[in-house]
Chimera marker file (.cmm) of the C-alpha trace (Angstrom):
<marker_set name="trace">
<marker id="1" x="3.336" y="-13.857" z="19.084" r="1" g="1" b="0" radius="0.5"/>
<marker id="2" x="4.910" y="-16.128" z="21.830" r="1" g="1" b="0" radius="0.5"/>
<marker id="3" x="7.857" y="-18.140" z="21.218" r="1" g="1" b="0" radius="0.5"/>
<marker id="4" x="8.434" y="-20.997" z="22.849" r="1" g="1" b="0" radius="0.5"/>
<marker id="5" x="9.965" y="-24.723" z="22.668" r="1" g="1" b="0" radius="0.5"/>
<marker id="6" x="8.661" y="-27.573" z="22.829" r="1" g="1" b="0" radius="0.5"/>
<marker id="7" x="9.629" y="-28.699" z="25.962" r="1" g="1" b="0" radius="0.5"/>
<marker id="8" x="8.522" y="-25.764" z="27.651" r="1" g="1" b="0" radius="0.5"/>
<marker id="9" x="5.193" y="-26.096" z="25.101" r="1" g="1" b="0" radius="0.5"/>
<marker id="10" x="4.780" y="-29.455" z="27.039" r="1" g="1" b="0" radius="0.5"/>
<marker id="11" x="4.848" y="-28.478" z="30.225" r="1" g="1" b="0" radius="0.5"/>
<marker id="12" x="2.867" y="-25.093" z="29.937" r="1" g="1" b="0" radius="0.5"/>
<marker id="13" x="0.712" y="-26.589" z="27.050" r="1" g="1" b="0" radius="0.5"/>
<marker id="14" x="-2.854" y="-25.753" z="29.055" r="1" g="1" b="0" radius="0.5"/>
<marker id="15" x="-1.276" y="-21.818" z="29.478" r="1" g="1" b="0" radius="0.5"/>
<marker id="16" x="-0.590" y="-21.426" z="26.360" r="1" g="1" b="0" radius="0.5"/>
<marker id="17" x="-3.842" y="-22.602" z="24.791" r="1" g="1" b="0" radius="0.5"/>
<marker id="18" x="-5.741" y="-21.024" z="26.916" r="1" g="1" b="0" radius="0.5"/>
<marker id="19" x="-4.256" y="-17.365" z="26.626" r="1" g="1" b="0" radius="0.5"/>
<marker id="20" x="-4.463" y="-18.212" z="23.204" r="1" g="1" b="0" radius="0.5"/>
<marker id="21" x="-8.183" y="-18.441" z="22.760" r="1" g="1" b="0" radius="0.5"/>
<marker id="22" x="-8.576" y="-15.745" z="25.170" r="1" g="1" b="0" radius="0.5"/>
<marker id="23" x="-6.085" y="-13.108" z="24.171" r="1" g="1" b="0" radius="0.5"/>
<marker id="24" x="-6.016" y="-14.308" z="20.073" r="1" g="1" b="0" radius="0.5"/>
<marker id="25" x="-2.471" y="-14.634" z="20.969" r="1" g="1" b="0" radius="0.5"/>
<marker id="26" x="-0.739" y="-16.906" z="18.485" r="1" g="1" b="0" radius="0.5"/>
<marker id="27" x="2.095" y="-19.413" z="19.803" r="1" g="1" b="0" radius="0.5"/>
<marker id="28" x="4.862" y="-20.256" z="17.488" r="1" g="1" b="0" radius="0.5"/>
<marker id="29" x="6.413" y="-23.509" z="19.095" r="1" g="1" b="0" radius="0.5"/>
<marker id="30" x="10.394" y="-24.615" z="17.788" r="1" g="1" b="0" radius="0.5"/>
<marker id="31" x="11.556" y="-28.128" z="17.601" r="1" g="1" b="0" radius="0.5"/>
<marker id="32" x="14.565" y="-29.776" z="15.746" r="1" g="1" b="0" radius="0.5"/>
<marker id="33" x="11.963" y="-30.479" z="12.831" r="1" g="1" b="0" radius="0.5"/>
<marker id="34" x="10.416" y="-26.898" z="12.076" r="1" g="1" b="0" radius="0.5"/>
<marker id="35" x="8.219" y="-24.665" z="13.625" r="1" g="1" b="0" radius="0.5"/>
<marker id="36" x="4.473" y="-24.838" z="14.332" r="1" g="1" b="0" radius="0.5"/>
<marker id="37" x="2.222" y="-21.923" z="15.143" r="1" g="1" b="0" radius="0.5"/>
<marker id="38" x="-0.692" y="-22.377" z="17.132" r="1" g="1" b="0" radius="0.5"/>
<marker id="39" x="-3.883" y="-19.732" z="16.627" r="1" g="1" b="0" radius="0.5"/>
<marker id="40" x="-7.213" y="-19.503" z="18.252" r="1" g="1" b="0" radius="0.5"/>
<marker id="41" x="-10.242" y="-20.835" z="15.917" r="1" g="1" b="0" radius="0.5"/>
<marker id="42" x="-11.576" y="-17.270" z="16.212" r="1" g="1" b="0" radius="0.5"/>
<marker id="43" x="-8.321" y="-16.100" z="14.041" r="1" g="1" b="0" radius="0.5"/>
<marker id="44" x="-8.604" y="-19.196" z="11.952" r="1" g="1" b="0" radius="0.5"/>
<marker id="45" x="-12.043" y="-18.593" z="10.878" r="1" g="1" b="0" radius="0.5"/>
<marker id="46" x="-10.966" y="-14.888" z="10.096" r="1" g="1" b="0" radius="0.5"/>
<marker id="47" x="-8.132" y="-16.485" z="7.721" r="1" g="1" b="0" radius="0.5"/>
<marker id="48" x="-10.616" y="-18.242" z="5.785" r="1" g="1" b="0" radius="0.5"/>
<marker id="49" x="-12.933" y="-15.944" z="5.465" r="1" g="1" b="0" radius="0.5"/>
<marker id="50" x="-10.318" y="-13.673" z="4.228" r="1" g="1" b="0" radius="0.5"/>
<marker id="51" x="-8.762" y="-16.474" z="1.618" r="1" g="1" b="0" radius="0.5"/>
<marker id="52" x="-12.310" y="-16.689" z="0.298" r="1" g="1" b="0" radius="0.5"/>
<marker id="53" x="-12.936" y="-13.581" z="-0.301" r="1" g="1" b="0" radius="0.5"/>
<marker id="54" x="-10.066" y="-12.837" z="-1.915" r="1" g="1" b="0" radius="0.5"/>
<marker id="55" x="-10.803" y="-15.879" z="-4.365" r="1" g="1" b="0" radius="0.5"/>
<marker id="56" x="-13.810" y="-14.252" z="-5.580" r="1" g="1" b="0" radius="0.5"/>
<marker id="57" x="-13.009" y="-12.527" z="-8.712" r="1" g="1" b="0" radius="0.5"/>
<marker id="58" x="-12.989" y="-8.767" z="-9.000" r="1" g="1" b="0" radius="0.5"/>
<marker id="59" x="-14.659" y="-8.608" z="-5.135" r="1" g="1" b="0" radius="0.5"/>
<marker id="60" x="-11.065" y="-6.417" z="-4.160" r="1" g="1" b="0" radius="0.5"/>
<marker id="61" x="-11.408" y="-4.149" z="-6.687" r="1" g="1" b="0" radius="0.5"/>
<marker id="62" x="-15.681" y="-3.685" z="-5.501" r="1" g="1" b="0" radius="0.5"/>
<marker id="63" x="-14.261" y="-3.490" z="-2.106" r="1" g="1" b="0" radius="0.5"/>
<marker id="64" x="-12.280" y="-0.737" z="-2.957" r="1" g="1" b="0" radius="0.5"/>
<marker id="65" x="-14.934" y="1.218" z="-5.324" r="1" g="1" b="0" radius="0.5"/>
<marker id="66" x="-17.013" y="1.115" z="-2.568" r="1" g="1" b="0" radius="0.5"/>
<marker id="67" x="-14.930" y="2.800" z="0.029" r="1" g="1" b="0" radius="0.5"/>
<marker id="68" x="-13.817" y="5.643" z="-2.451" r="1" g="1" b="0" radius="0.5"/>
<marker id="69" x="-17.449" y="6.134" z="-3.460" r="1" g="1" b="0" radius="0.5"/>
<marker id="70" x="-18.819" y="9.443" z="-1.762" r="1" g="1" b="0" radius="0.5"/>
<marker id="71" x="-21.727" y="8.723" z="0.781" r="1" g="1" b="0" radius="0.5"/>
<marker id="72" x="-23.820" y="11.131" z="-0.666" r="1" g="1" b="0" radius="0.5"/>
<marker id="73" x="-24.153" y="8.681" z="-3.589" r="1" g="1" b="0" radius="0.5"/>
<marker id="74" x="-25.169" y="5.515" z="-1.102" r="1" g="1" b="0" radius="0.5"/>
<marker id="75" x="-28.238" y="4.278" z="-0.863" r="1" g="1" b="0" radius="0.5"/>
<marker id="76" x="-30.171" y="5.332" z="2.860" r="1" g="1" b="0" radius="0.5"/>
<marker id="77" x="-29.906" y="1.896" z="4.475" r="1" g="1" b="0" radius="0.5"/>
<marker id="78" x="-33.382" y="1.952" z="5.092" r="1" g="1" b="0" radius="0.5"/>
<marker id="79" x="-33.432" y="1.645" z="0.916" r="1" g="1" b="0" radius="0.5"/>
<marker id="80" x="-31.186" y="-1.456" z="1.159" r="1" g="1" b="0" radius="0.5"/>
<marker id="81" x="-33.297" y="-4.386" z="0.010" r="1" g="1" b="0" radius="0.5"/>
<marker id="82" x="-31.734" y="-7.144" z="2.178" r="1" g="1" b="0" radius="0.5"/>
<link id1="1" id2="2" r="1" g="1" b="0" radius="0.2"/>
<link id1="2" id2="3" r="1" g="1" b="0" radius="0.2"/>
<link id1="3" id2="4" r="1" g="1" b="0" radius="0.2"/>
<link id1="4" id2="5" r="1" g="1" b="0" radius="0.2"/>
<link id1="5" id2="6" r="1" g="1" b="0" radius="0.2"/>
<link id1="6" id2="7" r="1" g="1" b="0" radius="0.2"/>
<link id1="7" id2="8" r="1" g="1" b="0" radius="0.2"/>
<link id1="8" id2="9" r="1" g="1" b="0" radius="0.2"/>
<link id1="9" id2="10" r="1" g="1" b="0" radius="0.2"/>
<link id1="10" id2="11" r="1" g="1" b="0" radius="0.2"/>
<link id1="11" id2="12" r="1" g="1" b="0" radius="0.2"/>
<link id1="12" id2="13" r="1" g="1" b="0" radius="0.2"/>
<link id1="13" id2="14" r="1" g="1" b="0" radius="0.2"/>
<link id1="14" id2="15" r="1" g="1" b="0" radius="0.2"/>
<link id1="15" id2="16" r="1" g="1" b="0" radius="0.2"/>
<link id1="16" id2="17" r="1" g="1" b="0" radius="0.2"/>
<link id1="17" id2="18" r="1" g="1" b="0" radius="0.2"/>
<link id1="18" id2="19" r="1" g="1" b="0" radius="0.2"/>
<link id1="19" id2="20" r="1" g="1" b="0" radius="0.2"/>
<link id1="20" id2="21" r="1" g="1" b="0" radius="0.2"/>
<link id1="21" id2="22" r="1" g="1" b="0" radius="0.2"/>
<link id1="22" id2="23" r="1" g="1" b="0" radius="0.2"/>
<link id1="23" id2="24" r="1" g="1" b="0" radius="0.2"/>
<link id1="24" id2="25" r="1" g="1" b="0" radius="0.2"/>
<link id1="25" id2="26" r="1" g="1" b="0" radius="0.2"/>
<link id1="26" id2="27" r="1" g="1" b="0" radius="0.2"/>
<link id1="27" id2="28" r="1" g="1" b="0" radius="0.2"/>
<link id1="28" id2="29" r="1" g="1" b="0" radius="0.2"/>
<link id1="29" id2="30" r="1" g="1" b="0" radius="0.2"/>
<link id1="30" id2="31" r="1" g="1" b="0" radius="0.2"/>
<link id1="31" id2="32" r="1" g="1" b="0" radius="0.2"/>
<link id1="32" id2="33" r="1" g="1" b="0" radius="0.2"/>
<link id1="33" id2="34" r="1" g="1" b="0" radius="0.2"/>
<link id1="34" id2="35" r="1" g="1" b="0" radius="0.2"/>
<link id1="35" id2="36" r="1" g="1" b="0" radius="0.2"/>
<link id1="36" id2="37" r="1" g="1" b="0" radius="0.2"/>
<link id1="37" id2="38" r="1" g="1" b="0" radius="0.2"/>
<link id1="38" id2="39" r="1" g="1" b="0" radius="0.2"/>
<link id1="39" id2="40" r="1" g="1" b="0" radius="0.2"/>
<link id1="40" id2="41" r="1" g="1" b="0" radius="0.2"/>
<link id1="41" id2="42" r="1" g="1" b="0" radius="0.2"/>
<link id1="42" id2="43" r="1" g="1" b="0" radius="0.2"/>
<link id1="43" id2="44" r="1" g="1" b="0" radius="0.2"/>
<link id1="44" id2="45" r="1" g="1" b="0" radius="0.2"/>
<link id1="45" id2="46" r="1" g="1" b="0" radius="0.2"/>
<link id1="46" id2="47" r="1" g="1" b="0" radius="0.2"/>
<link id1="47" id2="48" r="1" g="1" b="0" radius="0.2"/>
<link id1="48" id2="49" r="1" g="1" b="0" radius="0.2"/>
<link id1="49" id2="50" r="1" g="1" b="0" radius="0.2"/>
<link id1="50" id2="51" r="1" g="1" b="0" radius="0.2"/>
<link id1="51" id2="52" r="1" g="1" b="0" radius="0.2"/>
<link id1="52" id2="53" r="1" g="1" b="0" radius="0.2"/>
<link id1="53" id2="54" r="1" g="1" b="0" radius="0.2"/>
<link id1="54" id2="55" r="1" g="1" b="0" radius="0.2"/>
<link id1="55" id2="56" r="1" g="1" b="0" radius="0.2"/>
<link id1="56" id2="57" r="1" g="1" b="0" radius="0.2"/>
<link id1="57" id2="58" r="1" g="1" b="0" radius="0.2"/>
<link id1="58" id2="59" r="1" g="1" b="0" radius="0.2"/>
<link id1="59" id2="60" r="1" g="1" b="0" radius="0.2"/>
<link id1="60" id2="61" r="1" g="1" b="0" radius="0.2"/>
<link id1="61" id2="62" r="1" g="1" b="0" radius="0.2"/>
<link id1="62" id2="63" r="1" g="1" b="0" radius="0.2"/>
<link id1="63" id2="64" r="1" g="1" b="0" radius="0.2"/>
<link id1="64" id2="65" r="1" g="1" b="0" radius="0.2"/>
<link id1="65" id2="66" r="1" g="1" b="0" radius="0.2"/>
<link id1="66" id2="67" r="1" g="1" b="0" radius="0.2"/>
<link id1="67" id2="68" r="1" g="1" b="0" radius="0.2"/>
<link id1="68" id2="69" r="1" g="1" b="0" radius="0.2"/>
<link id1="69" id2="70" r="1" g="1" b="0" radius="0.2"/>
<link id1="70" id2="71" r="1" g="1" b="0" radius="0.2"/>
<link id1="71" id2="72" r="1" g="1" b="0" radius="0.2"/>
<link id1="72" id2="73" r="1" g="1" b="0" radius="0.2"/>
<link id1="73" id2="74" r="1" g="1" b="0" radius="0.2"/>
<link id1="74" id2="75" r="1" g="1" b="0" radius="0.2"/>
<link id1="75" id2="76" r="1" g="1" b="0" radius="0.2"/>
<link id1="76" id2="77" r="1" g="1" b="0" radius="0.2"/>
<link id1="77" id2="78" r="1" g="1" b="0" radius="0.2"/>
<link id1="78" id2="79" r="1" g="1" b="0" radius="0.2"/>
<link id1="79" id2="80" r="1" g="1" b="0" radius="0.2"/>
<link id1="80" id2="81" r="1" g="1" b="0" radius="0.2"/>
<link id1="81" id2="82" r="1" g="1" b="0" radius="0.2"/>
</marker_set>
């Protein structure tokens, strides 16, 4: 994550964003109120894909059956009805 202030967030504010989207490198900017991060939609969209799936009940715990369940006992994907 890069730190900066917001003065420096000002001046270098087209840098930043764009090494952001490209890199996925968050920006956490300081000022006398608080912070502020800055992320690239790509991460955002991953952050609310992940809070929705973790709001549907008991999909962890079939998440995690599924990766301690032995291939052998998978269906062939060619069995998978889509």
């Amino acid at each position: 994550m890069l730190n900066t202030n917001i003065t420096n967030f000002r001046k270098n504010i087209f840098e930043l964003l764009e090494q952001t989207i490209k890199y996925n490198e968050p920006v956490n900017i300081s000022t006398k109120a608080g912070n502020a991060v800055i992320i690239s939609e790509e991460d955002y969209n991953g952050l609310m894909e992940t809070v929705y799936l973790s709001s549907i009940p008991q999909l962890r715990e079939q998440i995690i059956e599924g990766l301690h369940t032995p291939l052998d006992e998978c269906l062939p994907e060619n069995e998978v009805h889509w």
